[in-house]
C-alpha positions as CSV (number, residue, x, y, z in Angstrom):
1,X,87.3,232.8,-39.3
2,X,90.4,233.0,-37.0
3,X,90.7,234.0,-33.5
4,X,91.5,237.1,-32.5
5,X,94.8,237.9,-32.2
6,X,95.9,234.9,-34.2
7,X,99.1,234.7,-36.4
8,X,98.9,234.8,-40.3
9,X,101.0,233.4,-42.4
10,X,102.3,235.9,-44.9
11,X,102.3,234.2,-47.8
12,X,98.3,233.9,-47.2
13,X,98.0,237.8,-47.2
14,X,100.3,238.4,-50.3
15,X,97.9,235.7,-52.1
16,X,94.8,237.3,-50.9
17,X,95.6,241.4,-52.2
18,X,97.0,240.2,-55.0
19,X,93.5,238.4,-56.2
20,X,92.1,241.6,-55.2
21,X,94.0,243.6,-57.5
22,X,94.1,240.9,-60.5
23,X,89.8,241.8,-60.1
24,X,90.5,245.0,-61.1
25,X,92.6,244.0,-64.1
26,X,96.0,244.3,-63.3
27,X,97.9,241.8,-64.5
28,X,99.7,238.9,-62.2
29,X,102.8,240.6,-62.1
30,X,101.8,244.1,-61.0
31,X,99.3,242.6,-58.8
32,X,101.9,240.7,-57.0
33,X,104.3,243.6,-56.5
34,X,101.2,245.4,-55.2
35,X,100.4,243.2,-53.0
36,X,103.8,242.1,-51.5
37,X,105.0,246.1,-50.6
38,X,102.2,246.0,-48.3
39,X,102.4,242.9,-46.8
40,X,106.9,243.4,-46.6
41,X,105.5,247.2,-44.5
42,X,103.5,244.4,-42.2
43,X,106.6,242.3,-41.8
44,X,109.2,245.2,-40.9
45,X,106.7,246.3,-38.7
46,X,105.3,249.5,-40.5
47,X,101.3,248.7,-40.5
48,X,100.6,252.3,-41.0
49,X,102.2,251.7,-44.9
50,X,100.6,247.9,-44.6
51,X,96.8,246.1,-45.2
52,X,95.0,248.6,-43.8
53,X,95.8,250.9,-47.7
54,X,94.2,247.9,-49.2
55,X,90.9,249.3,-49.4
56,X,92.2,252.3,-50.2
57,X,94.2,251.2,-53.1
58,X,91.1,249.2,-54.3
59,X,88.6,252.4,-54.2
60,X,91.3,253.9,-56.1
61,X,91.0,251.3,-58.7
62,X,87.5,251.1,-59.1
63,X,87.0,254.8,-59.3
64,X,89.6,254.8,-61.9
65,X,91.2,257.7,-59.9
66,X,94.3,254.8,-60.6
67,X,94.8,252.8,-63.8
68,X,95.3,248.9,-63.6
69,X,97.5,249.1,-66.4
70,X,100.5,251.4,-65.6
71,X,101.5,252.4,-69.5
72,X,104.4,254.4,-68.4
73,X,106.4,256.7,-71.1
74,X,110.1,257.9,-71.9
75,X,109.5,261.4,-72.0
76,X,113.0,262.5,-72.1
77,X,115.8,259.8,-72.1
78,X,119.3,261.3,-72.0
79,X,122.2,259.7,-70.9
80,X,121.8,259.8,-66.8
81,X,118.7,261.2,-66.7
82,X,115.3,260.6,-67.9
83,X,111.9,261.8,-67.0
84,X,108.9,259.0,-67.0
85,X,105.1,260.0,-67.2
86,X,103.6,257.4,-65.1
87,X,100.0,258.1,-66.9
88,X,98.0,257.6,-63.3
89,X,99.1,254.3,-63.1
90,X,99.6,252.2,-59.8
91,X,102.1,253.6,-58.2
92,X,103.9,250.9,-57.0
93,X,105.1,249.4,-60.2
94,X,105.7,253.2,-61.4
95,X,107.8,253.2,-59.1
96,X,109.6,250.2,-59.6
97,X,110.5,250.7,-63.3
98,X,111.4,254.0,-62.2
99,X,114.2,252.8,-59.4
100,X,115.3,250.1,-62.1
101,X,115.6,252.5,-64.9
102,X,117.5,255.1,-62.6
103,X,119.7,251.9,-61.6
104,X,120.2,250.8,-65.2
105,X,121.8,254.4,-66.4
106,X,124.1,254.5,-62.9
107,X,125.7,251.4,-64.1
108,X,126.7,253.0,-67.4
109,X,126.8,256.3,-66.8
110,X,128.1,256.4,-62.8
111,X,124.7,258.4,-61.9
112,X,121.6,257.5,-62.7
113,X,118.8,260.2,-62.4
114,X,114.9,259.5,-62.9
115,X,112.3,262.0,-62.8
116,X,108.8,260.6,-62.8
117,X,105.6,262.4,-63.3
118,X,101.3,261.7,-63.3
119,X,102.5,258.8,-60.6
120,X,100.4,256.9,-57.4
121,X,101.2,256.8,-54.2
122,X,103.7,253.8,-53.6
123,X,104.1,252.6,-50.2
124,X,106.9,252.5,-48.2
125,X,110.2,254.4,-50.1
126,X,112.8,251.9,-49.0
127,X,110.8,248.9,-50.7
128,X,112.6,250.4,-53.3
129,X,115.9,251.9,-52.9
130,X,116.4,248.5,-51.3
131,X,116.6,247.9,-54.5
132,X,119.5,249.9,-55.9
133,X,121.2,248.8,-52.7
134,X,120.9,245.2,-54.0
135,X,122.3,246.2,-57.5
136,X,125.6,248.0,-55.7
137,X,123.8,251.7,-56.2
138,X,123.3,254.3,-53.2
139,X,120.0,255.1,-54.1
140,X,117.9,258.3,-52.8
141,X,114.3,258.2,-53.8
142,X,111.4,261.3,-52.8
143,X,107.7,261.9,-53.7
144,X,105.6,264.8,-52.7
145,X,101.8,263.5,-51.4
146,X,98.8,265.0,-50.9
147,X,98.5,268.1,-48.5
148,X,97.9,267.2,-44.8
149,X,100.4,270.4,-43.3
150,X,99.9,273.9,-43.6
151,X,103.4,276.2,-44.6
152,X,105.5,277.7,-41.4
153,X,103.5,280.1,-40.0
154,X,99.9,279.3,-41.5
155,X,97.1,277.5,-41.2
156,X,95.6,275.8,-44.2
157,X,96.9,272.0,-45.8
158,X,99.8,273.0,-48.3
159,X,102.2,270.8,-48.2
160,X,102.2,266.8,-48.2
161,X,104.2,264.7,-45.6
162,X,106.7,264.2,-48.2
163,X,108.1,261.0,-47.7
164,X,112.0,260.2,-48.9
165,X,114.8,257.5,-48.6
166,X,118.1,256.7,-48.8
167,X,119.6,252.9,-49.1
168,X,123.0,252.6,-48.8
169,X,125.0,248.7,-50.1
170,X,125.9,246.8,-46.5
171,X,127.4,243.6,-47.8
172,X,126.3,241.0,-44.9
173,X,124.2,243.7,-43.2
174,X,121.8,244.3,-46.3
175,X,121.6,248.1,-46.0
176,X,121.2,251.2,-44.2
177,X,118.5,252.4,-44.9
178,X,117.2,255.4,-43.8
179,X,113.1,256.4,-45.1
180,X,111.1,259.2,-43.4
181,X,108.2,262.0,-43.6
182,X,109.3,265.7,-43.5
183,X,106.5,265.6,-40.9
184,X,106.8,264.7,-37.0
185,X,104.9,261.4,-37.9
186,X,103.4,259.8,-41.2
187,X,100.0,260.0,-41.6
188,X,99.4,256.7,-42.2
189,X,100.2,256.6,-38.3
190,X,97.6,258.6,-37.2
191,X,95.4,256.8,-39.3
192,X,96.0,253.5,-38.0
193,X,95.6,255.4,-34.6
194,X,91.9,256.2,-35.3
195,X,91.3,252.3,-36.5
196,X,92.8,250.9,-33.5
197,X,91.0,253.8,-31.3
198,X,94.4,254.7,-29.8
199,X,95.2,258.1,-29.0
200,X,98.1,259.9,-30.3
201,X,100.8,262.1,-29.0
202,X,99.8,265.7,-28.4
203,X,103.2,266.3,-30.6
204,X,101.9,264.9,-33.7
205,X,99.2,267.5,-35.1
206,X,96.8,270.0,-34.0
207,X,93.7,270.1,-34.7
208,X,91.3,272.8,-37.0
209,X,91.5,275.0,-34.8
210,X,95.3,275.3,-34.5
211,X,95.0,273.5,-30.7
212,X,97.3,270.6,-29.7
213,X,95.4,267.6,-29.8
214,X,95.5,263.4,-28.6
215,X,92.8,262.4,-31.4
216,X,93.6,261.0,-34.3
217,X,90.0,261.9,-36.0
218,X,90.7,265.4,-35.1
219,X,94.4,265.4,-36.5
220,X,93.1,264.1,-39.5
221,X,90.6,267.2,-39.9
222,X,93.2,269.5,-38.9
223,X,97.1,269.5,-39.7
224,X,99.9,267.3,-38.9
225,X,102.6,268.8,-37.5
226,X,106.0,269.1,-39.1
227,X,109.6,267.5,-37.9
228,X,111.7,269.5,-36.0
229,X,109.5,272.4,-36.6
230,X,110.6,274.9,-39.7
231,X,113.1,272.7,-40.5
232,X,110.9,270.3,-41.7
233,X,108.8,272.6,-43.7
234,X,111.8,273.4,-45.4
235,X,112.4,269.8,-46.2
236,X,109.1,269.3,-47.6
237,X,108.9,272.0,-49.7
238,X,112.4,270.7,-51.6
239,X,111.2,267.3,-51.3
240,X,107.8,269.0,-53.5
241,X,110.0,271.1,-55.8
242,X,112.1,267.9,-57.1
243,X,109.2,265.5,-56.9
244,X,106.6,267.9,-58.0
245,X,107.9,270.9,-60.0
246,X,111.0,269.5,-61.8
247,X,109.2,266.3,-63.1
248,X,106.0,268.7,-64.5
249,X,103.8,266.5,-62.1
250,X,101.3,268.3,-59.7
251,X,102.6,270.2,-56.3
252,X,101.7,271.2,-53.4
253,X,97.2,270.9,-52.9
254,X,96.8,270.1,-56.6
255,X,98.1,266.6,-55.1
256,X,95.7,263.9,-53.5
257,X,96.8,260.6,-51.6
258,X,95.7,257.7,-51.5
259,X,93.1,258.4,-48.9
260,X,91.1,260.0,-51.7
261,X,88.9,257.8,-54.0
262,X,88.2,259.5,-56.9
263,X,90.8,261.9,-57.7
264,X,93.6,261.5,-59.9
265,X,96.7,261.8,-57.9
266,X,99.0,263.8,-60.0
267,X,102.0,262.7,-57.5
268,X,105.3,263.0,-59.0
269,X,108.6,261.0,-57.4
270,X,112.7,262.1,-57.8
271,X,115.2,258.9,-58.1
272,X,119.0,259.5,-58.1
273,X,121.4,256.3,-58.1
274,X,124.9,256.1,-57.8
275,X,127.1,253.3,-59.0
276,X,129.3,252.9,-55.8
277,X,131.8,250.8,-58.0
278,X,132.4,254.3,-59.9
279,X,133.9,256.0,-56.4
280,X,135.8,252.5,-55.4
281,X,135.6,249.0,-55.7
282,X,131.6,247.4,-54.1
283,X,133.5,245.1,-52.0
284,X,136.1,248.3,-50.5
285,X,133.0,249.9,-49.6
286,X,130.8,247.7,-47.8
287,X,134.1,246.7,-45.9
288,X,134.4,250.2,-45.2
289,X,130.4,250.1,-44.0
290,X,131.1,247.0,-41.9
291,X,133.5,248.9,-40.1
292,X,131.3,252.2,-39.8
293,X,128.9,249.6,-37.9
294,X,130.6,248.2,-35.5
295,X,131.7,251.6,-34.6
296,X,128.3,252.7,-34.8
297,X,128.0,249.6,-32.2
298,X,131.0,250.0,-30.6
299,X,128.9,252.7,-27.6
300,X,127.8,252.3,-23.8
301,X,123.7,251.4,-24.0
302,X,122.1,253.9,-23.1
303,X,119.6,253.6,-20.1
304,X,116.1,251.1,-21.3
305,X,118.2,250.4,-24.7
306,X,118.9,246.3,-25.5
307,X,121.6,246.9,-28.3
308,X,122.4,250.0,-31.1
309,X,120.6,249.8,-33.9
310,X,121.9,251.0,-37.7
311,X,119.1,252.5,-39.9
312,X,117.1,250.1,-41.0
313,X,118.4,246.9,-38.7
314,X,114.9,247.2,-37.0
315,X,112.9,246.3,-39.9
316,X,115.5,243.7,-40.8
317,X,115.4,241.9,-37.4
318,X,111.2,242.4,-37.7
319,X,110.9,240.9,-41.3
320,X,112.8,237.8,-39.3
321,X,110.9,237.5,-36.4
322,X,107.7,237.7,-38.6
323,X,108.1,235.8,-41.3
324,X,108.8,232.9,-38.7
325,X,105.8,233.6,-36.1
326,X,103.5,235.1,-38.8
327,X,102.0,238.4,-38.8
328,X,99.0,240.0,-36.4
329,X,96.6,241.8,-37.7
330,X,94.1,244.7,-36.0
331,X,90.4,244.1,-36.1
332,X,89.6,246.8,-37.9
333,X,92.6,246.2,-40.6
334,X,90.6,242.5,-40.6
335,X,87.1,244.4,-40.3
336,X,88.4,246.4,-43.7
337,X,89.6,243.4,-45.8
338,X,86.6,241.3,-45.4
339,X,85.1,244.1,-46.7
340,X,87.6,244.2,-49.8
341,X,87.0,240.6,-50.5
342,X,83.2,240.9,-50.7
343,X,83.4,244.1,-53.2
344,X,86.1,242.0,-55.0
345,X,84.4,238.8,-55.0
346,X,88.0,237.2,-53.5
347,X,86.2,236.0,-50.1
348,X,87.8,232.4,-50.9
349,X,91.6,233.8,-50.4
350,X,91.2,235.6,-47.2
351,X,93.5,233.6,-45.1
352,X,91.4,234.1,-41.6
């Protein structure tokens, strides 16, 4: 065993969840997509989208709530759109073929749109429209989740936290990337809160009752607040309708996340790509974006600020800084896959 607070090499972690998942029969390749969007959330410094799902993902698996083998379907395949059936398959590689697919049709038809429904729950968004930004595609992904906020104005779980993202092509920069939840935080958050025995904000959620509240075990019983207000009720009810409705996939509390174990998800995702080359040449327009940064830049810091970020620099300059120093993990994220390994008989990959 390591000491606490000791650095882990990344590699070791990807290694480790992917033998987990290969014990539940999903093949090498899946496993190791798996595997690697949660340990990439732990290197851009998102642990609340990182090794702590494991077990989650894994109970998911073994329940069958999620199917190893992701068998994933044309249902409709015309021109620039299409609509997949994901057949409860893991949702990460749903995903995946999804962004690919949508990325596939922008380059021949300008616009590539992708409708998926009977999906997982995938992680992070912008693990993959970083993708289409890598391909020369502004790519825009959204998937409803399972209900964790109540409608404007009520008090009962409706409406999931919605998650969606946007990654634009940056030429040296990468992307800008933006990815958030349609609520005030991601749940995920709040969870890793209650395993670190941190309190929250009293902005983040109330609790059953309707009263503002600092814990994250009462936030989790009662409702997460959502962003900027009505406004972000709004945006998680389109998020639902495009994710949800459109594809024929499950909406609003027929919806369960991955915090569930035994229930099919039904979660249903909305892809749109654009082929930048079709509005001007790739190389015009991430000139065009290197300029829109350094104007971005180009600003007095504001007071306790070190420099001005672009979306998604931060995670950049983190998946730097950690792949070199190695990533640190909470007790109870450690607590939780030594756990995994037993149930999985993987004990001999856990890296600490």
């Amino acid at each position: 065993m390591t000491q606490a607070n000791q650095y882990i090499e990344h590699e070791r972690l990807t290694q480790f969840a992917k033998a987990v998942y290969q014990s539940t029969g999903m093949n090498e390749e899946d496993a190791l997509l798996a595997a690697d969007t949660l340990v990439q959330a732990e290197l851009w410094g998102h642990s609340s989208h990182g090794l702590l799902r494991l077990a989650w993902y894994y109970a998911r698996l073994q329940s069958g709530a999620m199917k190893p083998i992701s068998n994933t379907s044309l249902l409709v395949d015309s021109n620039a759109i299409a609509l997949m059936d994901g057949a409860d398959g893991v949702g990460q590689v749903v995903a995946k073929r999804a962004m690919l697919e949508s990325v596939e049709r922008a380059k021949k038809h300008s616009v590539g749109i992708v409708s998926v429904r009977n999906s997982n729950h995938f992680g992070t968004c912008m693990y993959f429209t970083r993708m289409g930004a890598q391909n020369g595609c502004i790519s825009i992904l959204m998937s409803n989740a399972g209900p964790n906020m109540a409608p404007w104005g009520g008090r009962k779980k409706k409406i999931g936290t919605n998650p969606w993202s946007i990654a634009v092509p940056a030429g040296k920069h990468g992307a800008v990337v933006m990815d958030m939840a349609n609520s005030g935080v991601a749940r995920g958050k709040i969870y890793l809160a209650q395993k670190r025995r941190q309190s929250i904000p009293s902005d983040w959620a109330i609790d059953k009752d309707g009263k503002p509240t600092t814990d994250p075990q009462a936030a989790i019983e009662g409702f997460i607040l959502p962003m900027a207000g009505h406004k972000g009720y709004v945006m998680g009810v389109m998020v639902d309708i495009l994710s949800g409705v459109l594809s024929g996939s499950s909406f609003l509390d027929q919806v369960h996340g991955p915090y569930d174990p035994v229930n099919r998800s039904g979660a249903g995702h909305f892809i749109v790509s654009l082929n930048v080359a079709a509005f001007q040449p790739l190389k015009e327009f991430e000139l065009r974006i290197d300029e829109y940064i350094r104007s971005l830049k180009d600003v007095p810091l504001a007071e306790g600020h070190e420099q001005v970020y672009f979306p998604g620099e931060m995670e950049n300059q983190a998946d730097i800084r950690n792949r070199n120093l190695g990533l640190l993990l909470p007790e109870d994220t450690k607590l939780s896959l030594i756990q995994v390994a037993k149930e999985s008989g993987q004990e001999q990959y856990l890296p600490f």
